[in-house]
C-alpha positions in Angstrom: 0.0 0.0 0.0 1.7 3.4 -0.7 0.1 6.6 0.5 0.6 9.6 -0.6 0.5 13.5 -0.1 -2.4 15.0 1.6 -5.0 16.1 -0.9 -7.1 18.6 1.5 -7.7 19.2 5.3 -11.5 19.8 6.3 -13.0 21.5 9.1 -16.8 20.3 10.2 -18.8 23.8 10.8 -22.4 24.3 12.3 -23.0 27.5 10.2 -21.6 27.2 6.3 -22.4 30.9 5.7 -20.5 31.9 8.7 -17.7 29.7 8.1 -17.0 30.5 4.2 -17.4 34.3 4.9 -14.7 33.9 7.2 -12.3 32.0 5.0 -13.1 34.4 2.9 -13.5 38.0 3.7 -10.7 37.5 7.3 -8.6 34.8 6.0 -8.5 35.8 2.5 -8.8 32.4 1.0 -10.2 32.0 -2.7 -13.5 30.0 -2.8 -13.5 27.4 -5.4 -16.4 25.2 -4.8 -19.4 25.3 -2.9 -22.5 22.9 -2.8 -25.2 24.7 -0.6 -24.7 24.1 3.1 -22.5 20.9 2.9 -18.8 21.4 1.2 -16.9 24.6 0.7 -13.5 24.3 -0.9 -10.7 27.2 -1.0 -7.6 26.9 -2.9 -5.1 27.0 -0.2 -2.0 26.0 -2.2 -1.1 22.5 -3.6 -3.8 21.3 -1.0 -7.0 22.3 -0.6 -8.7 23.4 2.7 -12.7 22.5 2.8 -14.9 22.8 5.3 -17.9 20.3 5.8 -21.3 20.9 7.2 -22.4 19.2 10.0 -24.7 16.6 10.2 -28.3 17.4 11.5 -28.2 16.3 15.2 -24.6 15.9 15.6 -22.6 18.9 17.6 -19.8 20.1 16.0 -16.8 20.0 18.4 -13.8 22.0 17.7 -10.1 20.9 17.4 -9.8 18.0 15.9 -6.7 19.2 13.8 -5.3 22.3 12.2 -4.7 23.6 9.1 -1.3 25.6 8.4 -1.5 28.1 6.1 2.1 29.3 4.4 2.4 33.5 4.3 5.3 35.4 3.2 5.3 38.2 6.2 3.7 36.7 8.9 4.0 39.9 10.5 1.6 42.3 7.8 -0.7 39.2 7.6 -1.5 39.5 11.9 -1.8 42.7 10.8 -4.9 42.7 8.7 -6.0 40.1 10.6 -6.2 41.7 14.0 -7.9 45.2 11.9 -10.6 42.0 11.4 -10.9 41.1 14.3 -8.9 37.8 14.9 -8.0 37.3 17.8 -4.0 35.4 18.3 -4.1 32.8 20.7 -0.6 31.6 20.3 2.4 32.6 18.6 6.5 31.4 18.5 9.2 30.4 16.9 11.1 27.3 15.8 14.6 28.9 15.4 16.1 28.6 11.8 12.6 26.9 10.7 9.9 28.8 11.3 7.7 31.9 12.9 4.1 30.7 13.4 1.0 31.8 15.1 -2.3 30.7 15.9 -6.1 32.0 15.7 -9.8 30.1 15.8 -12.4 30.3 13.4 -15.5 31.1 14.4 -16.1 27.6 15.4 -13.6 26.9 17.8 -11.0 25.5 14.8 -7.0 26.1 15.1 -5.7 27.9 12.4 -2.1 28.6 12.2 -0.2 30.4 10.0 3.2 29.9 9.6 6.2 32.3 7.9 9.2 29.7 6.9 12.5 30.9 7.4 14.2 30.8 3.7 16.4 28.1 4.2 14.1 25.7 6.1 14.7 22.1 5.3 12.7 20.2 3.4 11.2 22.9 1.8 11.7 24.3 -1.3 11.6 22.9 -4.8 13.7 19.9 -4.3 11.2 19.0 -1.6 
């Protein structure tokens, strides 16, 4: 059995509107799919982020992962985020790697964003 790379990371939400205005209009995210209240999909790079609606009479309970979104200036990007009202909840450092921080959507997610430092390993084109 091989496996391969990870073709999209989903989020259940409660409220589809909500949730794809957020991606959206805060995140900045470009929608490329939508089918009424039960998938979204953004193109979020090489993978896609989605986010799923919940089934009727099952709660939707936050954190079951995170998705990592790459930016160039991590700083400008908490920037604009903050003037729309995101709130960080966790930011550091991985020296010579990595600056990242953390913010929820509005239902509870984890969604981190993370600035690579140029020479990171294992990034890059040759992998």
């Amino acid at each position: 059995m091989t496996v391969g790379g990870i073709d999209h990371v989903y989020y259940w939400t409660r409220d589809m509107d909500r949730a794809v205005r957020f991606y959206l209009d805060v995140v900045g995210l470009r929608l490329i799919r939508r089918e009424g209240d039960s998938w979204a999909e953004f193109a979020a790079g090489p993978i896609r982020f989605a986010l799923h609606g919940a089934a009727e009479g099952h709660p939707v309970a936050p954190g079951g992962a995170a998705a990592a979104f790459s930016v160039d200036d991590l700083d400008l990007t908490l920037r604009t985020l903050e003037e729309r009202g995101v709130h960080v909840t966790h930011a550091g450092e991985v020296a010579g790697f990595a600056r990242f921080a953390s913010f929820s959507d509005p239902d509870g997610n984890t969604v981190q964003l993370i600035e690579l430092a140029g020479d990171a390993p294992g990034r890059g084109p040759e992998g």
